[in-house]
N, C-alpha and C positions, 0 to 999 in steps of 0.2 A: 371336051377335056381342058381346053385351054381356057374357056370361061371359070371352070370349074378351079383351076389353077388362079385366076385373076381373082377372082371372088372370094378364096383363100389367104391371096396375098394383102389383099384390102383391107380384109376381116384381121389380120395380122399387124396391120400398120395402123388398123384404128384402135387396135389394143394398146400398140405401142405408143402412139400418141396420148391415149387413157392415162395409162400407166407414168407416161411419162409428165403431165398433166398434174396428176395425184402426187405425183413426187414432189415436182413444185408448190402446189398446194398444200401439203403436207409434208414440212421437211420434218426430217429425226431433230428432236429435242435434245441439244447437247449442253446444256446449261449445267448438268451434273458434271461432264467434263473437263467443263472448262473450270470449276468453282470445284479448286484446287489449294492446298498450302503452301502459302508463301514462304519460297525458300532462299539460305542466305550457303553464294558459293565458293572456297575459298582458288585461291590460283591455279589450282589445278582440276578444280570441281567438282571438288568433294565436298558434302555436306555438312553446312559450321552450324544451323539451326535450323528450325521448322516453324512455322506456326501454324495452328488449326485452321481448317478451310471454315466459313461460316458456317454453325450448330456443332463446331466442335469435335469436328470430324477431321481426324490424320491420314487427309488424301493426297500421297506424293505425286504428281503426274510420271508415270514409267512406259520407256521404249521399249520395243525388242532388243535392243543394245545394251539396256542398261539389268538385265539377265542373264544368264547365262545358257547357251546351246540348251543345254542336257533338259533346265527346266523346260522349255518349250515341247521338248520331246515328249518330257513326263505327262505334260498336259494334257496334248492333245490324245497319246494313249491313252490315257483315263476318261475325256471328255470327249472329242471330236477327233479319230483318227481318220474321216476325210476331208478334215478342213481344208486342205489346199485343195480339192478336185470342187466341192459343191457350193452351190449359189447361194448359200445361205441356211437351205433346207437340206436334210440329208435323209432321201425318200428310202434309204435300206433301212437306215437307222428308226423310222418310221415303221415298217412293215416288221421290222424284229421286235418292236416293242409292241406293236400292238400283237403280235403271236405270241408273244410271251404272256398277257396281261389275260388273252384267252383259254392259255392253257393252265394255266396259276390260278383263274379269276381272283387276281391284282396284281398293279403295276408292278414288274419286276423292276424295268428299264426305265431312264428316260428317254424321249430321242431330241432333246434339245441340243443344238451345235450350239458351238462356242459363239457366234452369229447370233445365233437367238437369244445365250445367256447375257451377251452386248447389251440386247436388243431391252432386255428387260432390267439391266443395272443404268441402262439411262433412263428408263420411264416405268418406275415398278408399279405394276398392278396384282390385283388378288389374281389370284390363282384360278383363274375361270379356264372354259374351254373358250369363249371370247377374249379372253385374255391369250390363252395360247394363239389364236388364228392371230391375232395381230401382231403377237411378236415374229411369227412367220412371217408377216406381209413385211414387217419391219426390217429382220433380219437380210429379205431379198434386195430393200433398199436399201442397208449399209452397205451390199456387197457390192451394188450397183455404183457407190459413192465413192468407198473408200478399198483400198487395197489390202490384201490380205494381212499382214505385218500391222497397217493400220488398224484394223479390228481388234488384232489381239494387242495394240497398244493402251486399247480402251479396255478390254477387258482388263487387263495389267496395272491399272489405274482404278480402275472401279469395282473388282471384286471384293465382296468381303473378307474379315479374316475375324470378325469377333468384337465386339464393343464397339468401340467409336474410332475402331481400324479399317481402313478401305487401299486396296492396292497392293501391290506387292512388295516396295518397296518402303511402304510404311509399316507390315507385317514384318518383314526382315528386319530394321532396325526393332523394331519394339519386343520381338520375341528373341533374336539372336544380337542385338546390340552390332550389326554389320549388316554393309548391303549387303545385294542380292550377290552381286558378283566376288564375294566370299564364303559364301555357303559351300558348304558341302551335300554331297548328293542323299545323305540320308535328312539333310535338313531341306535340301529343297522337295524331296518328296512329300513332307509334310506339309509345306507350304501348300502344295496341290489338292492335297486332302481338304483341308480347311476348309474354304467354302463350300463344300459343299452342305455342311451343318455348322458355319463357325462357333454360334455360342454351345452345342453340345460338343465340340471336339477342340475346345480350348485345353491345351497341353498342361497348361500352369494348374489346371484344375480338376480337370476328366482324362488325366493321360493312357488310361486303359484304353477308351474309345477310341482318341487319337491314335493312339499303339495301331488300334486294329484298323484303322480308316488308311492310313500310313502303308501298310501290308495292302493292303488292296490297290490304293495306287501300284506298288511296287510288282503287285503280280501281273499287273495290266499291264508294263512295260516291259516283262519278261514274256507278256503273248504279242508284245506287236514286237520284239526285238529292238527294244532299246537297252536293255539288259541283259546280262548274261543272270542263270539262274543260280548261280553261286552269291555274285555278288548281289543278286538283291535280298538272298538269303541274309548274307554278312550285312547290310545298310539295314535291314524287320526289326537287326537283334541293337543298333545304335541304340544307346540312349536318345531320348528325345532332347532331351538340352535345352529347353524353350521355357523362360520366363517374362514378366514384363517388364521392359526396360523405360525409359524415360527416352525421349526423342532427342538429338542433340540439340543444345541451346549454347553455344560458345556466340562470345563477342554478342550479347543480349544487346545492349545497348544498338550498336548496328543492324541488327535485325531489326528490332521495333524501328527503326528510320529509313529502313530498305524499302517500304511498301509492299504491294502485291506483287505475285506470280517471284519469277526467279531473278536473283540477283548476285551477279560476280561481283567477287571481289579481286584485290591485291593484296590479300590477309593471307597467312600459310596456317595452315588445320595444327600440323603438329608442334608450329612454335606457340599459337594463341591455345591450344589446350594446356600446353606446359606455363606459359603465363596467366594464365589461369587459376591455374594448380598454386602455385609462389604467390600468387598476390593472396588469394582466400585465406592460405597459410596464413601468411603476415597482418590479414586484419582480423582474424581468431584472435592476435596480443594484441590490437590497439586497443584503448581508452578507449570505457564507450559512448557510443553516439561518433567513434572517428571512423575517416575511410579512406581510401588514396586512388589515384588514379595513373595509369602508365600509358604511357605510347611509343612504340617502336617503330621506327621509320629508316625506307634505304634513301641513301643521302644522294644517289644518282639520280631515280624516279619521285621522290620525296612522294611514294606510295609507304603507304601503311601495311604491316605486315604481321603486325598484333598490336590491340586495343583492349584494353581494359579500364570500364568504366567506372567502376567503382562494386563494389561487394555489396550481395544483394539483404536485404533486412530491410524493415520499414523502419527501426532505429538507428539505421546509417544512411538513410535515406537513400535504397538503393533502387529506387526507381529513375533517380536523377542521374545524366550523366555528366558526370565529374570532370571527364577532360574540356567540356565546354563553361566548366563555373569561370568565374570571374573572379581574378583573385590578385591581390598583392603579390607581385613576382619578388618583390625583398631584394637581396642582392646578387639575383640570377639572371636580373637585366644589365649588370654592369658589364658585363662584354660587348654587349650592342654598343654602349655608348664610350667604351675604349676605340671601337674599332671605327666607329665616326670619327672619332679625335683623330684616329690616324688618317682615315679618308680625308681631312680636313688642313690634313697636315702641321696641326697644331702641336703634339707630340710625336715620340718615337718610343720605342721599346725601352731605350736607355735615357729619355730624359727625367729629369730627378725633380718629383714633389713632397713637398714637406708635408709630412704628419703630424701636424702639431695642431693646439687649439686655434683654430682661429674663426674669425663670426663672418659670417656676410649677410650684412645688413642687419634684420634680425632673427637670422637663422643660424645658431651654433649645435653643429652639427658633431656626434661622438660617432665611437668605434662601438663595435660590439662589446667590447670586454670593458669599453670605459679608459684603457689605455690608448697610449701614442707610439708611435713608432719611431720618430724622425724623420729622419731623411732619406728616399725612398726610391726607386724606378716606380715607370709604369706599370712592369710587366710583375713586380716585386707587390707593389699594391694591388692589383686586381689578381695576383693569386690568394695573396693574403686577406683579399674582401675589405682595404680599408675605406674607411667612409670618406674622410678628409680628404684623398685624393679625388674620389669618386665624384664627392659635389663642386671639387677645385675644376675636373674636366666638364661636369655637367655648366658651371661656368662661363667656360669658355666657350663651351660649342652652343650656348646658350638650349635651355629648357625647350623653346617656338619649336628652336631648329631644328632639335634633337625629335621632338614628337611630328614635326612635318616630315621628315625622315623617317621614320616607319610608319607613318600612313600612305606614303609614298608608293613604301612596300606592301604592302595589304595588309599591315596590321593597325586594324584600332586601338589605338590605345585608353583606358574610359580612368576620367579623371573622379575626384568626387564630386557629389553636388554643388553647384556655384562654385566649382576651384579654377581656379587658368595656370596655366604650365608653370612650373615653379622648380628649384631646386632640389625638395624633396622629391623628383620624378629619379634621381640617381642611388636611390636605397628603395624605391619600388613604391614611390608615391604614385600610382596607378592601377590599374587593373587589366592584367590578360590574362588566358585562357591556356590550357597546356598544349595544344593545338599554335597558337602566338610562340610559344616557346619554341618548340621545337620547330616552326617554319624557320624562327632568328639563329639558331643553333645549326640546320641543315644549311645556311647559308655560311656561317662559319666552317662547318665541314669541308666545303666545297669553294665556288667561285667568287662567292658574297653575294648573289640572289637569291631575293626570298620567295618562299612558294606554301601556302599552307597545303597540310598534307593532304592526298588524293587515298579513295579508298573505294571507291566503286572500278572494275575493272576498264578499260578505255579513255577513263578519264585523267583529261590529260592535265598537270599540277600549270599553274596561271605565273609566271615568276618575273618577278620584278627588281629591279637594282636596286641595294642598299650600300657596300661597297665592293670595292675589286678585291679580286682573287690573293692579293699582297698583303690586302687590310686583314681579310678574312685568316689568311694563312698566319700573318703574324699573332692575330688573339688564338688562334687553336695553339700554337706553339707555347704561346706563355701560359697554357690551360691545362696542357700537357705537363705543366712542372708542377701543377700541384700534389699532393701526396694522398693517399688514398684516405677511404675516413676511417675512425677508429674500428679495430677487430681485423682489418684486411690488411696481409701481408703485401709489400709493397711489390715483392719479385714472383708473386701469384697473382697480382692485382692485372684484367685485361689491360691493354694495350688504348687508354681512352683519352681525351681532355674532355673536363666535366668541371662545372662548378654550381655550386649551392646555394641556398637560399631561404632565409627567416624573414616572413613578415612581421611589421609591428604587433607586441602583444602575443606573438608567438603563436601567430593564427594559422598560417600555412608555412608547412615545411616542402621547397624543391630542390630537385637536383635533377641536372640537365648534364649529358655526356655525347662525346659522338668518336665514334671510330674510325675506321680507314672506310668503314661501308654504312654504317648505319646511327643514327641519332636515337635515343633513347630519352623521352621526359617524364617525372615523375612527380607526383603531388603529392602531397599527404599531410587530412588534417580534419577539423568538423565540419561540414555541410553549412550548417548553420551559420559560419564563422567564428565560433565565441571560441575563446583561448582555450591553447594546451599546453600548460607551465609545463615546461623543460624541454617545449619540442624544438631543435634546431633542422635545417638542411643539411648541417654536415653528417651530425647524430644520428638523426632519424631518418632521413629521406636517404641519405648519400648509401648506406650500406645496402636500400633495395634497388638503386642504379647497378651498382655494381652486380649483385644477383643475378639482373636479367640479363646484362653484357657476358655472366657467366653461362645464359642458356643461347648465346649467338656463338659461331664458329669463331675463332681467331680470324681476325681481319687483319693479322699482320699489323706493322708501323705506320701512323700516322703520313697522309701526305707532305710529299718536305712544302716549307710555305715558299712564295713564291720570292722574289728580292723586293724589299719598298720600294719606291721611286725616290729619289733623292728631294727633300723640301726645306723650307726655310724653317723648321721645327728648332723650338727652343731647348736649349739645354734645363733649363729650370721653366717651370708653371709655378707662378703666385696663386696663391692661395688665399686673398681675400687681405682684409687686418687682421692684426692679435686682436686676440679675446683676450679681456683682462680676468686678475683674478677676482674670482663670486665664491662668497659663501651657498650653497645650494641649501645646505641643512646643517644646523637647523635655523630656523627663518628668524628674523629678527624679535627679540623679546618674546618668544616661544616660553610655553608652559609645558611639558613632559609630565609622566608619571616618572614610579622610578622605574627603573630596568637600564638596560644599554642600549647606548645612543649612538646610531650609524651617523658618524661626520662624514660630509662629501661635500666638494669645490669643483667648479669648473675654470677653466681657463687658466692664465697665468705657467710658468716655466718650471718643469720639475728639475731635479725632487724637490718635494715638501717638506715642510715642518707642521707640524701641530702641539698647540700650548693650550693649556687650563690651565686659565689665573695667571697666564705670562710662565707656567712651566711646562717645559718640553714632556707631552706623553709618546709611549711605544708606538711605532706603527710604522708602515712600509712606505717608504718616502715615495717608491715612485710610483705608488698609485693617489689615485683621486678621491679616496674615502679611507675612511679606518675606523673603528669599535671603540668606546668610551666607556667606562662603567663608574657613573658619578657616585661620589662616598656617602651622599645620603641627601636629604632636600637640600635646598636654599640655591641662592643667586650664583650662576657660573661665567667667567667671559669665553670666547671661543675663538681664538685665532689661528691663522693660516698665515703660513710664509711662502714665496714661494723661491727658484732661484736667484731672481733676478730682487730679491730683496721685499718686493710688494706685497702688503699684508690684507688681508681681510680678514673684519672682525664682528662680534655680536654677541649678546650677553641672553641668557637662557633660566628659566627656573627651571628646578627641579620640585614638586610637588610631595 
C-alpha cells in the first residue's frame, strides 16, 4: 500500500514538474495585451484622448475597477457562472453541452469559460477541436498565473464589440459616448451581448438582433439571481441607445507628444473641452489660412490646465502646434523689461520719461499711432504700450543685459539671422514662443521666477530668478490699470492684468493676462507669417483673453504687490537726442500721378504747420501726416514747420 501510495506520489510530482516545465517553455502570449492605445489623462483621470493601438484597433486597456459591479454579474450569468470556483475548465459545463449537442444532434451550448474565451482573444485560432484542446490547456495556465479579477481584466480589454472595437471601455465610449461607469444597466446588458456575434449584433445597424441578444442576457441573470424579474422585464423594453461615436481627442496636440501607453496630465477635461469649444468658435471668423493658439496656466504650479493648439484644417496648418511657433512677442514683452528696470533700480513707478521724438543713433523709433505723448510715468507708458519709453528703458538696462537676463531664466530668446541684441529687442525684435510668455507672465503673477509651463502629471516646473517678488508685484499693478479691450464692459470685465501685443507688419496678434490664480496667453495669426491688415493685440487677441478668464471661476483681487526697496532711481530717464525735423514724404524731387498725396514728417516739436507754395493747408497740427489734394500737374514746394520754428522742405511734380 504504501509503495503504491509513493509511486502515486511520484507519478504526481513528475507531472507537476511536466507541467510546470511546459509552462515555462511555453508561456501565454500576451503581446495582444499589452498593444494597447495610447492614452491621454486629465487630473483626475479621466479620458482627454485615445489613439489606435497598431492596425487601427480601439483597445482601451480596462480593470475590474474601471466597470461596474452589476456588469460583471451580467457576465458571468451569461457566460461563466463558475468562474470563481474552476481552474479554467468548467467539466459540468462540458458534460451539459455535450448532452445537449446529443440530444438536439447540434451544438446548443458552448462550454467555453471566460478562461478559455481569454485564452483565445490572445492567441486566435480557427475553430478546430485542436484548437479547442489548446485553449483548455491555455486557459488552465492563465489560471495557474494570473488571478481571477486578472483574467477578467484581460477579457475586459480584449473582447470584441464590432469593427475595429476591442474591450469594454472602448465599446462604452464609441457606442454610448461615456465610460463604462456611467452606463446604465439596460446599457451594460447590451454590452455583454455583443461579443458574442459583434458584427451581426451591431445596435447602430441590426438593432432587432441586438434587441433579442440583449433579452437573453437579461433572462440569464434573472435564472442566476442577479435580477429581479420585473426589472429585467422593464431594462428588454429600453431603448437601445447605441450609436457610433467618435473617441475623445481634446488637447490633440498633447496627445500626439504624450507617446505610448497612458499618460497623466495637469489638464482639467471640463475646462480644455469648453476651450475647446470658444477657440473652434473664433477660428470659424478668422481670415483664412489664420489660427490662434491659447494656454491657461495656475500661477502657483505653473501646471497647464487647458492647451489649445491651434484648430485643425490643413489650410490653418493644424497639424502644427501653435503655442511652440516662434513668433514676434511685439509689445507683450514690455513688461519683462519694465520689471528689470525696476530690478536694476534704474526706475520707479513714478519716474517720468518723455515721449517725444528722439533718435538713438540711428534708430528713431515711433508709437503705434504715429503720435506722442509727452511727458509720462513708467507705469502710464507701459499701460499705454508707448514705444519711446519702451527703447529709452531698453537703453538703459542695455539690449546684452536685458536678453542675458531671460536666458538666465530659461527663456531663449531667438534673434534674426546675423543680428546681435539691439534696441529693436523692446517692441519685440525677437522671437518666443507662447509657452516664453506665459513662463514671463506667471513670474509677474507671483514671486518673479520664471518656470515654463509643466503638463505631464509629477512633473515638477524648473524655476529660476528673473526678479523679486516687488519688481513683479509692481508691473502686475500697473497692468491692472489698463482698461479692457473694445466691446467689454469694464465693471463685467474679470478681475486681471493683461497686456497686448502687435508684431511688425501685423503678423501676430498677443495678449497675455493673469489673475489672482491663473495666467492665460493667447496668439492669433497665420502660420505662415505673412500679414493680416487690421489685426491688433488689443483688437483681436485682447477680447479672446478675456473670453477664456470668462470660463475660469472668480479668482478674487489681484495680489497686493509687495513695497519696492528703496534705490537711487532717477526722477527723469533721458531718452537719447532730439530727432530733428524730416520730411518722410514725399521724398525729394518726387514725381506723383495725380490723386492725393499723404504728407508725413518725422521728428521735430509739435504742433505742425504745412504750406504749398509757402501757403498754409488744412490739417491737424498735432499729428505727423495730413492729406493734400494738388489742383492739377506741375511743380509744388512742400514744407513743414514745426514748434520750435525749424522747417523742412522739398519740391514734388505732379504729373
Amino acid at each position: 500500500m504504501r509503495r503504491r501510495f509513493l509511486a502515486a506520489a511520484a507519478g504526481l510530482a513528475g507531472v507537476l514538474v511536466a507541467a510546470m516545465a511546459a509552462d515555462r517553455a511555453f508561456p501565454p502570449d500576451l503581446s495582444r495585451l499589452e498593444t494597447v492605445s495610447a492614452e491621454l489623462h486629465d487630473r483626475e483621470g479621466r479620458l482627454m484622448a485615445a489613439s489606435p493601438a497598431p492596425g487601427g484597433v480601439w483597445r482601451l486597456r480596462t480593470s475590474v475597477d474601471d466597470v461596474p459591479p452589476l456588469f460583471v454579474e451580467l457576465l458571468l450569468a451569461r457566460e461563466d457562472r463558475r468562474f470563481r470556483s474552476h481552474a479554467g475548465i468548467d467539466p459540468a459545463a462540458i458534460v451539459r453541452a455535450a448532452g445537449q449537442a446529443v440530444v438536439n444532434g447540434r451544438v446548443v451550448s458552448g462550454a467555453s469559460t471566460i478562461t478559455m474565451q481569454v485564452a483565445r482573444l490572445l492567441e486566435p485560432r480557427p475553430r478546430t477541436l485542436a484548437a479547442k484542446l489548446a485553449e483548455m490547456a491555455r486557459a488552465v495556465q492563465l489560471e495557474a498565473r494570473f488571478g481571477k479579477d486578472e483574467i477578467l481584466a484581460m477579457w475586459l480589454t480584449l473582447a470584441p464589440f464590432g469593427g475595429n472595437l476591442e474591450g469594454v471601455r472602448a465599446a462604452s465610449l464609441a457606442l454610448f459616448a461615456k465610460p463604462p461607469m456611467a452606463l446604465d444597466p439596460a446599457e451594460l446588458a447590451l454590452l455583454v451581448a455583443l461579443p458574442q456575434r459583434p458584427s451581426a449584433l451591431r445596435p447602430d445597424r441590426f438593432p432587432d438582433p441586438a434587441g433579442a441578444a440583449r433579452a437573453r442576457v437579461l433572462r440569464d441573470a434573472v435564472a442566476a439571481g442577479v435580477l429581479a424579474d420585473t426589472e429585467a422585464r422593464e431594462l428588454g423594453a429600453a431603448p437601445l441607445g447605441a450609436a457610433r461615436h467618435a473617441l475623445p481627442r481634446h488637447a490633440r496636440h498633447l496627445a500626439s507628444a504624450a507617446g505610448e501607453g497612458v499618460t497623466a496630465t495637469t489638464l482639467s477635461l471640463p475646462l480644455q473641452a469648453a476651450l475647446e469649444r470658444l477657440a473652434d468658435g473664433i477660428a470659424e471668423d478668422l481670415p483664412d489660412q489664420a489660427n490662434l493658439a491659447i494656454l491657461v496656466m495656475e500661477n502657483d504650479t505653473r501646471a497647464l490646465v487647458a492647451a489649445y493648439g491651434g484648430a485643425a484644417g490643413e489650410r490653418r496648418a493644424g497639424a502644427l502646434d501653435l503655442t511652440r511657433a516662434v513668433r514676434s512677442p511685439g509689445s507683450s514683452l514690455k513688461p519683462a523689461l519694465v520689471a528689470q528696470a525696476l530690478a536694476l533700480g534704474l526706475v520707479r513707478p513714478e519716474t517720468r520719461i518723455a515721449d517725444l521724438p528722439r533718435r538713438f543713433a540711428d534708430y528713431a523709433p515711433e508709437n503705434f499711432d504715429r503720435g506722442f505723448a509727452g511727458d509720462v510715468t513708467v507705469a502710464q507708458a507701459l499701460v499705454r504700450s508707448l514705444n519711446l519709453p519702451a527703447v529709452a528703458l531698453a537703453d538703459a538696462v542695455r539690449p546684452v543685459a536685458f536678453l542675458s537676463s531671460l536666458k538666465a531664466a530659461g527663456i531663449l530668446a531667438r534673434l534674426p539671422p546675423g543680428a546681435s541684441p539691439s534696441l529693436p529687442v523692446a517692441l519685440g525684435g525677437l522671437g518666443l514662443t507662447l509657452h516664453d510668455l506665459a513662463a514671463l507672465y506667471g513670474a509677474i503673477a507671483t514671486d518673479g521666477s520664471v518656470a515654463q509651463p509643466v503638463w505631464r502629471d509629477g512633473e515638477a516646473p524648473i524655476r529660476r530668478p528673473f526678479v523679486g517678488a516687488a519688481e513683479a508685484g509692481a508691473v502686475r499693478a500697473m497692468l491692472a490699470a489698463a482698461q479692457p479691450p473694445p466691446g467689454i464692459a469694464p465693471e463685467r470685465a474679470p478681475r486681471i492684468a493683461w497686456k497686448s501685443g502687435t508684431s511688425w507688419g501685423n503678423r501676430d496678434a498677443w495678449a497675455v493676462g493673469v489673475s489672482a490664480t491663473h495666467t492665460v496667453a493667447v496668439w492669433l495669426g497665420r502660420p505662415d507669417g505673412t500679414p493680416m491688415p487690421g489685426i491688433t493685440g488689443r483688437v483681436t487677441a485682447g477680447p479672446v483673453l478675456f473670453s477664456v478668464f470668462g470660463l475660469l471661476p472668480d479668482a478674487g483681487p489681484l495680489p497686493a504687490a509687495p513695497p519696492l526697496a528703496p534705490a537711487p532711481a532717477l526722477a527723469r530717464l533721458g531718452a537719447g537726442t532730439a530727432d530733428r525735423l524730416r520730411l518722410v514724404f514725399p521724398p525729394p524731387n518726387a514725381a506723383l500721378g495725380e490723386g492725393d498725396v499723404t504728407l508725413r514728417a518725422s521728428g521735430g516739436q509739435r504742433p505742425l504747420t504745412w504750406l504749398i507754395d509757402g501757403q498754409p493747408i488744412l490739417s491737424d497740427r498735432h499729428r505727423r501726416e495730413t492729406r493734400w489734394t494738388p489742383l492739377g500737374p506741375g511743380f509744388y514746394r512742400v514744407t513743414v514747420i514745426d514748434a520750435d520754428g525749424t522747417a523742412a522742405a522739398t519740391e514734388l511734380r505732379i504729373r
